[in-house]
TILUMRO-98995 format. One record per residue (C-alpha): x, z, y. Coordinates in steps of 0.5 Angstrom, whole numbers, padded with zeros to 4 digits, always signed. Each point is the difference from the previous one (the first is absolute). Last residue first. Layout:
N
XZY/...
***
This chain:
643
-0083-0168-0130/+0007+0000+0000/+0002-0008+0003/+0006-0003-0003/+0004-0005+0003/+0003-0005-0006/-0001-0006+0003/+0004-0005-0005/+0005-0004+0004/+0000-0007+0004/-0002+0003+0005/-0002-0004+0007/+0005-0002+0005/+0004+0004+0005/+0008+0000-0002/+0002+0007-0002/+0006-0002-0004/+0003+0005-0004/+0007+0004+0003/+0006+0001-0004/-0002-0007-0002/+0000-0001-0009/+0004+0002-0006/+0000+0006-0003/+0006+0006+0001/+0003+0002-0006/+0006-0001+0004/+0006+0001-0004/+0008+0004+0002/+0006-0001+0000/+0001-0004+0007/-0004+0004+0006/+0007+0003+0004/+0002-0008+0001/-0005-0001+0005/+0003+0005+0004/+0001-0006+0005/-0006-0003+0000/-0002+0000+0007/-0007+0004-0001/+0006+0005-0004/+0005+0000+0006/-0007+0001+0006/-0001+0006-0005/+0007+0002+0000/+0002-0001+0008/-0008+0004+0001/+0002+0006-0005/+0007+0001+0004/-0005+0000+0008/-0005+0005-0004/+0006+0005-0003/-0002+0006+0002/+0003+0005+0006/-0004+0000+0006/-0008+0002-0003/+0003+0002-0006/+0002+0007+0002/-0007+0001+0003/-0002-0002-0007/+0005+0005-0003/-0003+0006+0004/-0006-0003-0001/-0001+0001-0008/+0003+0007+0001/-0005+0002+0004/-0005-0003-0005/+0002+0005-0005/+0000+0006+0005/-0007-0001+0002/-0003-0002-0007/+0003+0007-0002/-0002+0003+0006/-0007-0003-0001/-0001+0002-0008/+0002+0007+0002/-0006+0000+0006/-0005-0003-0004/+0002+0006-0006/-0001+0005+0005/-0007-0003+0003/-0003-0002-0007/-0007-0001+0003/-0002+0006+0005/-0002-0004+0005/+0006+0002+0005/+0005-0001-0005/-0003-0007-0002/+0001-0002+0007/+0006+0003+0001/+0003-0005-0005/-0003-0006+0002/+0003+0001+0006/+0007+0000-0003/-0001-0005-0004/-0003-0004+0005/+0006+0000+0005/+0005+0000-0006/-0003-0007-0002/+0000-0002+0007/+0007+0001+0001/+0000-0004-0007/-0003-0005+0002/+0004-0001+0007/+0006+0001-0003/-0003-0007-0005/-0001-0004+0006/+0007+0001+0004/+0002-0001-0006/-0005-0006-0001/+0003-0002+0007/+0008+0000-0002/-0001-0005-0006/-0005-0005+0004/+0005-0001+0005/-0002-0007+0002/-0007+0003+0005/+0006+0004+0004/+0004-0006+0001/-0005-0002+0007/+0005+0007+0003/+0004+0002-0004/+0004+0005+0002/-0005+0003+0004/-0005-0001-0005/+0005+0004-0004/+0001+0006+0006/-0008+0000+0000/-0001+0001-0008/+0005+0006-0001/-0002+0003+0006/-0007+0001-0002/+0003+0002-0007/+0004+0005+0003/-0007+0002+0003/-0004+0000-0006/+0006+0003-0003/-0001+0007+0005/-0007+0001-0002/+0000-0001-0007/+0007+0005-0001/-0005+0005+0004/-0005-0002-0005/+0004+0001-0006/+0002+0007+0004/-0007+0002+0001/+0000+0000-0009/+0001+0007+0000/-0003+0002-0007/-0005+0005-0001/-0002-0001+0007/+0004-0002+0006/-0004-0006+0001/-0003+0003+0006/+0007+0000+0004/+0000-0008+0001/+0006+0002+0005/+0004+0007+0000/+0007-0003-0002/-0001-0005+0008/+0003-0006-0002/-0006-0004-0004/-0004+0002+0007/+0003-0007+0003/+0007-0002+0004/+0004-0006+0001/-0006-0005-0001/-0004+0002+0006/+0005-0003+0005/-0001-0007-0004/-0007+0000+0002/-0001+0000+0007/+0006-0004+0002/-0002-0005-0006/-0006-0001+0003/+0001-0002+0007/+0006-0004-0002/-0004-0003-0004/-0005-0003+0005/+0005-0001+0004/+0004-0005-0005/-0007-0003-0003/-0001-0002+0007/+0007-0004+0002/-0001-0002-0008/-0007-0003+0003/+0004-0003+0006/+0005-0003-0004/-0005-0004-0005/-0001+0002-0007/+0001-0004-0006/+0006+0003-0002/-0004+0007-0001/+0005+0005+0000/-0002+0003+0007/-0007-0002-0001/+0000+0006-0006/+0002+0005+0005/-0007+0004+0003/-0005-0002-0007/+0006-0001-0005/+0003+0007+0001/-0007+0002+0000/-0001-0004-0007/+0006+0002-0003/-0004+0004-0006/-0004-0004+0000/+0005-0006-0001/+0003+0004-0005/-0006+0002-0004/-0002-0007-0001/+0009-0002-0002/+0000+0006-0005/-0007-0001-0003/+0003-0008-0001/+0006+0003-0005/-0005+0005-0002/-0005-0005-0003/-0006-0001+0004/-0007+0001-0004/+0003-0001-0007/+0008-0001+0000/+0002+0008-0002/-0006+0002-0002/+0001-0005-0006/+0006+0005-0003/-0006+0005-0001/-0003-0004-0006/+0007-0001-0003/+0002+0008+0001/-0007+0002-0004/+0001-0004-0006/+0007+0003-0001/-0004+0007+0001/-0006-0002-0004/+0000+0007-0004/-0003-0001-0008/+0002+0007-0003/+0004-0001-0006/-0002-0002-0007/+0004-0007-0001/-0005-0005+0002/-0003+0005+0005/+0007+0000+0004/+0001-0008-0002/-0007-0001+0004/+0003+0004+0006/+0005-0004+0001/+0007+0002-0001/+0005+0001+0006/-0002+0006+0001/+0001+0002-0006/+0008-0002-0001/+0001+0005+0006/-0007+0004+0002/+0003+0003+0007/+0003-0007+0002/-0007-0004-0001/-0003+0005+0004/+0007-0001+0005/-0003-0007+0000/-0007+0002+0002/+0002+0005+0006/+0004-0006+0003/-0005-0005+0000/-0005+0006+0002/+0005+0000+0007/+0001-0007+0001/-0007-0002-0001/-0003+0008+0005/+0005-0002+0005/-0002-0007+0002/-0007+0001-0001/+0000+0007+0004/+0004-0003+0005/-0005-0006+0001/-0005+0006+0000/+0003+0004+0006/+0003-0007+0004/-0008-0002+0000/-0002+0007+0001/-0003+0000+0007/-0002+0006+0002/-0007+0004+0001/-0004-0005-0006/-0003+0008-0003/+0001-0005-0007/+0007-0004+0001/+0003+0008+0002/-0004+0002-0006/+0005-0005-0005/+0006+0000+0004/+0000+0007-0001/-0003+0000-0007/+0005-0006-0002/+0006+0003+0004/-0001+0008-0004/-0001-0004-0006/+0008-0003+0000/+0002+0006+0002/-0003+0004-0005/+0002-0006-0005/+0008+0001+0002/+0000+0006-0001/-0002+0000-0007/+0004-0006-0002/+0007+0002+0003/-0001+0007-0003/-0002-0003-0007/+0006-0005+0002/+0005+0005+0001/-0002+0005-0006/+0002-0006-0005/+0007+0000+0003/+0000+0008+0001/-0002+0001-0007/-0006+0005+0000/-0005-0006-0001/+0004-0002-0006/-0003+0006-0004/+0005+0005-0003/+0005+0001-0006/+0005-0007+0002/-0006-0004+0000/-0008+0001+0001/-0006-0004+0000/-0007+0004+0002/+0002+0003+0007/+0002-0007+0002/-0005-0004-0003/-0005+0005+0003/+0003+0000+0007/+0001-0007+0001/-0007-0004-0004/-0003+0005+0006/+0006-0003+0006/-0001-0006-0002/-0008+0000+0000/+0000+0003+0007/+0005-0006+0002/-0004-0004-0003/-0007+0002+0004/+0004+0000+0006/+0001-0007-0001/-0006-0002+0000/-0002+0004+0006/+0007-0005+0003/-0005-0006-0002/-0006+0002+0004/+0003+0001+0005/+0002-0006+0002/-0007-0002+0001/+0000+0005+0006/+0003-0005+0005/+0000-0006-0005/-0006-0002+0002/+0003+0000+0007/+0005-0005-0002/-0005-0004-0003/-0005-0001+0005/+0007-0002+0005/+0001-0005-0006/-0007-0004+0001/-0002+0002+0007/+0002-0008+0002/-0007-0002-0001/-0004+0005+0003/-0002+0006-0004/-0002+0000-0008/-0002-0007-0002/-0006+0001-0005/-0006-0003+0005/+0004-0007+0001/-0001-0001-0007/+0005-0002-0006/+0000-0006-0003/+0006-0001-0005/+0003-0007+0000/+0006+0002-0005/+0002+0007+0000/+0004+0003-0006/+0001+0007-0002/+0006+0002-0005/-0001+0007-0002/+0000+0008+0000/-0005+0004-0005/+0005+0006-0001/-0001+0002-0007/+0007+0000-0001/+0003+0004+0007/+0007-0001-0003/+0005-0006-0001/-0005-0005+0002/-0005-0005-0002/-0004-0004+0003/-0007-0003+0000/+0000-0007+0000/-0003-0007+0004/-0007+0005+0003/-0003-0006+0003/-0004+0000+0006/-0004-0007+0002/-0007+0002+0000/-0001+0007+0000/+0001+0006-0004/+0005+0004+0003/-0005+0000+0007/+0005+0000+0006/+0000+0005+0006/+0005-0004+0005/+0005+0003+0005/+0004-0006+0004/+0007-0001+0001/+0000-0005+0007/-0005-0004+0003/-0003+0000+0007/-0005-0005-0002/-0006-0003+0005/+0005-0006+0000/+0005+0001-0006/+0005+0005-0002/+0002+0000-0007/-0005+0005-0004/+0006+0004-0005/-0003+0004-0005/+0001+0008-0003/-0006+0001-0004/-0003+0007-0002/-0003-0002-0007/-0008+0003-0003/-0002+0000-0007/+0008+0000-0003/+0002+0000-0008/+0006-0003+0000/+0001+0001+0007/+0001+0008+0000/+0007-0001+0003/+0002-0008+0002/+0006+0000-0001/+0000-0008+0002/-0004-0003+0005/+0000-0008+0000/-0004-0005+0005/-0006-0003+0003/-0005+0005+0003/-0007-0005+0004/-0003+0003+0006/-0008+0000+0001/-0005+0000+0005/+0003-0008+0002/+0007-0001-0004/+0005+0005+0003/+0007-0001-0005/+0002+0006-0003/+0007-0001-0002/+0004+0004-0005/+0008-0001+0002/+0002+0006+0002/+0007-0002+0003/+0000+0006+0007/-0002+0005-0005/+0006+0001-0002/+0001+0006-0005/-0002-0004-0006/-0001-0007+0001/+0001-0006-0005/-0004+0002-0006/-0006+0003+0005/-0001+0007+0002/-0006+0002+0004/-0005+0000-0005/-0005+0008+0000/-0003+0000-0006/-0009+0004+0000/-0003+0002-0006/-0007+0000+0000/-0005+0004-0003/-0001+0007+0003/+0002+0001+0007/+0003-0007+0001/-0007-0002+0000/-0002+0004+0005/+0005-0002+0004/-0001-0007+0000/-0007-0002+0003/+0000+0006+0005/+0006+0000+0002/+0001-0007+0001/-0006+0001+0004/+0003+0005+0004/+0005-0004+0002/+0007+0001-0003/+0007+0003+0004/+0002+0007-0003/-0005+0001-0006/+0000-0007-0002/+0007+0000+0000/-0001+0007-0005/-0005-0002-0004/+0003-0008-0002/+0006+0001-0003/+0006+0004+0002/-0002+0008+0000/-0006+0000-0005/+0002-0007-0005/+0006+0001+0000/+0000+0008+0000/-0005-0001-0006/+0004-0004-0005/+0007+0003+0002/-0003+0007-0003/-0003-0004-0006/+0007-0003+0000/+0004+0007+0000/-0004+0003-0007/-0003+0007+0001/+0005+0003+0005/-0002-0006+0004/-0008+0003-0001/+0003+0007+0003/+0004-0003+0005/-0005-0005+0002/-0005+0006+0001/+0005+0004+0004/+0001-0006+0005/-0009-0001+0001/+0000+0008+0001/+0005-0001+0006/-0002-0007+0002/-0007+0003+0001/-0005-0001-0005/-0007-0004+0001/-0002-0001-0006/-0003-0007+0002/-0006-0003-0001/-0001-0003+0006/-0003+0006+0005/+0006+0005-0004/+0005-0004+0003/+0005-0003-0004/+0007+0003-0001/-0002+0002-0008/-0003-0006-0002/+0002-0003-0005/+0000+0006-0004/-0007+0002+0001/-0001+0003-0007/-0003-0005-0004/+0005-0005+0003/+0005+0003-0003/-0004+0001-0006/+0000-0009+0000/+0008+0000+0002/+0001+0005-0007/-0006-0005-0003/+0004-0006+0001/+0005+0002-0004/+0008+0000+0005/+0004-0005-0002/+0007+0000-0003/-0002+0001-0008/+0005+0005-0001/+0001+0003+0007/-0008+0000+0001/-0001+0004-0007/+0006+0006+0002/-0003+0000+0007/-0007+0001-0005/-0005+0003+0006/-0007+0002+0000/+0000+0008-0003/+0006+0003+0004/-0001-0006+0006/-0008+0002+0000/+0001+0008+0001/+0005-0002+0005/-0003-0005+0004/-0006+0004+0000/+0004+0007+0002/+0003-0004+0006/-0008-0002+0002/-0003+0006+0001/+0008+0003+0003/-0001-0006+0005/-0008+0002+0002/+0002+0007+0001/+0007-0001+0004/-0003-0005+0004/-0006+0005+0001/+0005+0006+0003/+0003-0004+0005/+0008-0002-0002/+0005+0003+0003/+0006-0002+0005/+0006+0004-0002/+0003+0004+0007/+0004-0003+0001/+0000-0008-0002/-0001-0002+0008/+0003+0008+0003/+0007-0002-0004/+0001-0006+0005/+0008-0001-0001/+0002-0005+0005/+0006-0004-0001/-0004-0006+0001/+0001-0001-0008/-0005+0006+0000/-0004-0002+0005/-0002-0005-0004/-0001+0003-0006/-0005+0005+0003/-0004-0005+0004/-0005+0001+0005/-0005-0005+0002/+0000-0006+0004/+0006-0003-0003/-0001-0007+0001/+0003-0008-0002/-0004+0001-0008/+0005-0005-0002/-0003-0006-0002/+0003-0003+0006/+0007+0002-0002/+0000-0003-0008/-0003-0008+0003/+0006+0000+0005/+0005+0003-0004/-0002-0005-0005/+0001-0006+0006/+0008+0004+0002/+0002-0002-0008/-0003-0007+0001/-0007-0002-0004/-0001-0006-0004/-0006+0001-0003/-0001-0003-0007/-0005-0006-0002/+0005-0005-0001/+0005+0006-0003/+0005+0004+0005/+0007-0002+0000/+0004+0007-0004/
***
């Protein structure tokens, strides 16, 4: 595609560029995700469990039962499917009762909630109605109060927190109808003018920015004398002169997701409102994400847990053939798979979740795997529901009521989760982000060697300097605890899951091998083999997975809350993952990748174009992608603050 006029023209290796310098280049705290795809399995980083202080419990527990009480008697999901909006006065109650400030520190306002409690709060009101949740997490985990949080001054937080505590709902604007998972094309300008920079430009997917107060925008400041430039933060007021709200958009699930179209012409925003230097803007964003993308696999725990409940009274109540379905092996799988698979996914989300409030690790590969897993994962909980109901999972839950059954949304809930998928990184970009962290040490000591624009003095250089790691790291890859048969011998409780960690252990190092053996094969090709790095990535989750399972599991046992049940659930997540990265392992060397890249370069070229006669496009007319151009709105503003 050529670019439009006011489009960047970006290479391939520019993106790159733009990508890896918003990278946080760093490590300077311990990672257990990260040692893990080193091959080093550093149970002493989750073990034993982190716990949370006495007071954040009580003030998390205070404020859970609120939201409960107010979800039970405030909240219509069935009302906001049906009129696809969310009623002002629910988001009004949420105000009421501090909901818009669950992460703000208590001086502003705010509730002053962990990441712990703040993640169980969303998985309770997500449960309630999924765009509420979406509501919330947009406006606390990406908009203006988690930026301002990390990277504002003091005076802007003393001016916007407060707001965003009780009133103001907060959007975050990346995206753009030309740029997705490519920063480098962002075309939104801010333009220096005097005390004052002017936005120009186009933001789709705007989540909560219908109704927005406050926006976090992403702009690129050209560079000029006095002016660094690069992609830029600002905090923009949704009401001012020149902003235009051209559509509120409708998707297959989420319907009273307030997400829109939002146009910038001339839009004069003071230089007071940048966050961080200019140039900081997708770095601030990143970061953001660090702990911002928990909130979405918190969502997806809540789910999980009301699959497994909708599972197990369906299940027991429908019988076939003289007994209830659950007790048929084919429905019993999915029951199992549902309810092991939501322990574990808990058991990532709190662990990622405490670690993220003690501040002790770096939990940026942690939460991206939590985020990646927990919307794959829920994904498949929801359409075995589905299963599990038959013809009644595929009816709505307004059908149900109409005809005299019990109203369960199990269709609804699989589209609002599909979303999850895409929202916030999809899993195609997950696997790549993960990746590149997951290979950074190789990179750090190697990456010269296969960089074509190195000098030979600086590939002589990395050559040593590789020579020194790697004859210290590969020696440790050939034997570890995981094959010791006494190893991790304290999680030999009810159940022994010490094998599960052995097995963690011994394929952490497999798949540390695994990785270097195919940078060695490939070398500057690695970064293309995008099939074979998200296996690599996906065996990684679940060893993660099994790894917080497990500690999950001793966890409970030693506090006395459901220790014999924990232990059941882990072994049987433990064993089912097992299997699942058996075959990944398998998949890493014999796949089909090279084949699919021959059919696709064919279906581009036309070749198989025969294969799609006999049927009808329903499809309207119109651009596979809308015109971004800058220039005043020619729509009605149908922006909608909540007052």
């Amino acid at each position: 595609m050529s670019a439009t006029p006011h489009q960047p023209t970006v290479t391939e290796r520019e993106a790159r560029q733009v990508a890896e310098a918003a990278r946080e280049q760093d490590w300077r705290k311990p990672s257990f995700a990260k040692e893990l795809f080193l091959g080093r399995f550093r149970l002493d980083l989750i073990h034993p469990h982190p716990m949370p202080a006495e007071d954040d419990v009580q003030r998390g527990e205070e404020f859970l039962a609120k939201l409960r009480d107010f979800c039970e008697t405030k909240i219509d999901s069935a009302r906001i499917e049906r009129e696809a909006q969310i009623p002002d006065e629910v988001i009004d109650g949420l105000k009421d009762i501090g909901a818009l400030g669950m992460k703000i520190d208590t001086k502003y306002g705010g509730l002053g909630l962990t990441q712990v409690y703040y993640n169980k709060a969303l998985a309770l009101v997500g449960s309630a109605n999924p765009a509420i949740g979406a509501l919330l997490s947009a406006h606390q985990s990406i908009g203006v109060p988690q930026p301002l949080k990390l990277f504002g001054t003091q005076e802007q937080k003393d001016v916007f927190l407060p707001r965003c505590a009780r009133t103001d709902i907060s959007a975050f604007l990346l995206t753009e109808p030309d740029v997705g998972s490519d920063p480098a094309r962002l075309a939104t300008s801010a333009v220096p003018d005097g005390d004052d920079y002017v936005l120009d430009g186009v933001k789709l997917w705007t989540t909560n920015g219908v109704v927005a107060d406050l926006l976090v925008v992403m702009a690129r400041v050209p560079k000029s004398e006095g002016h660094k430039g690069g992609i830029t933060a600002f905090v923009v007021e949704a009401g001012s002169e020149g902003i235009t709200v051209e559509n509120r958009n409708a998707f297959m699930g989420l319907r009273g997701l307030e997400n829109g179209v939002t146009r910038f012409h001339q839009v004069r925003v003071p230089a007071a409102n940048r966050i961080g230097p200019e140039g900081a803007g997708l770095k601030i964003a990143l970061t953001t994400l660090n702990t911002g993308r928990l909130s979405l696999p918190a969502m997806c725990v809540g789910a999980g847990k009301w699959c497994l409940k909708i599972a197990r009274e369906w299940s027991a109540a429908r019988e076939q053939w003289g007994k209830p379905v659950a007790l048929h092996e084919a429905v019993g799988v999915k029951i199992s798979f549902i309810a092991a698979t939501t322990f574990a996914l808990e058991a990532v989300v709190d662990l990622s979740s405490q670690m993220a409030d003690e501040n002790r690790n770096d939990i940026r590969i942690e939460a991206a795997l939590a985020k990646l897993y927990g919307s794959e994962m829920s994904c498949l909980m929801a359409d075995e529901l589905v299963q599990i109901r038959g013809g009644r999972g595929f009816e709505t839950a307004a059908s149900l009521a109409a005809r005299g059954e019990r109203a369960v949304p199990a269709e609804q809930i699989l589209r609002d989760l599909r979303i999850n998928r895409i929202f916030e990184g999809s899993t195609e970009i997950m696997h790549l982000l993960i990746a590149r962290e997951a290979v950074d040490a190789h990179l750090s000591v190697a990456g010269d060697l296969i960089d074509p624009d190195k000098s030979l003095s600086d590939k002589a250089k990395a050559g040593a300097n590789a020579g020194v790691f790697y004859a210290k790291w590969l020696p440790k890859l050939v034997a570890g605890p995981g094959q010791l048969p006494r190893s991790y011998g304290e999680f030999n409780r009810h159940v022994d899951l010490s094998p599960h960690l052995r097995y963690v252990e011994r394929n952490a190092r497999k798949l540390a091998r695994s990785t270097f053996y195919a940078m060695s094969r490939w070398q500057g090709r690695m970064e293309t083999k995008q099939g074979f790095l998200g296996r690599i990535v996906d065996i990684g989750a679940e060893l993660f997975a099994m790894s917080a399972a497990c500690v999950r599991a001793e966890h409970l046992r030693l506090t006395g809350q459901h220790g014999r049940e924990a232990y059941q659930l882990a072994d049987a997540f433990c064993r089912q993952s097992r299997i699942r990265v058996d075959e990944l392992f398998g998949r890493l060397w014999s796949n089909t990748d090279d084949l699919d890249r021959k059919v696709v370069k064919g279906v581009l070229a036309g070749t198989y174009e025969w294969l799609e006669q006999g049927v009808i496009d329903p499809s309207g007319d119109g651009p596979w992608i809308a015109d971004a151009t800058p220039g005043p709105s020619r729509k009605e503003n149908v922006h909608r603050p909540i007052r």
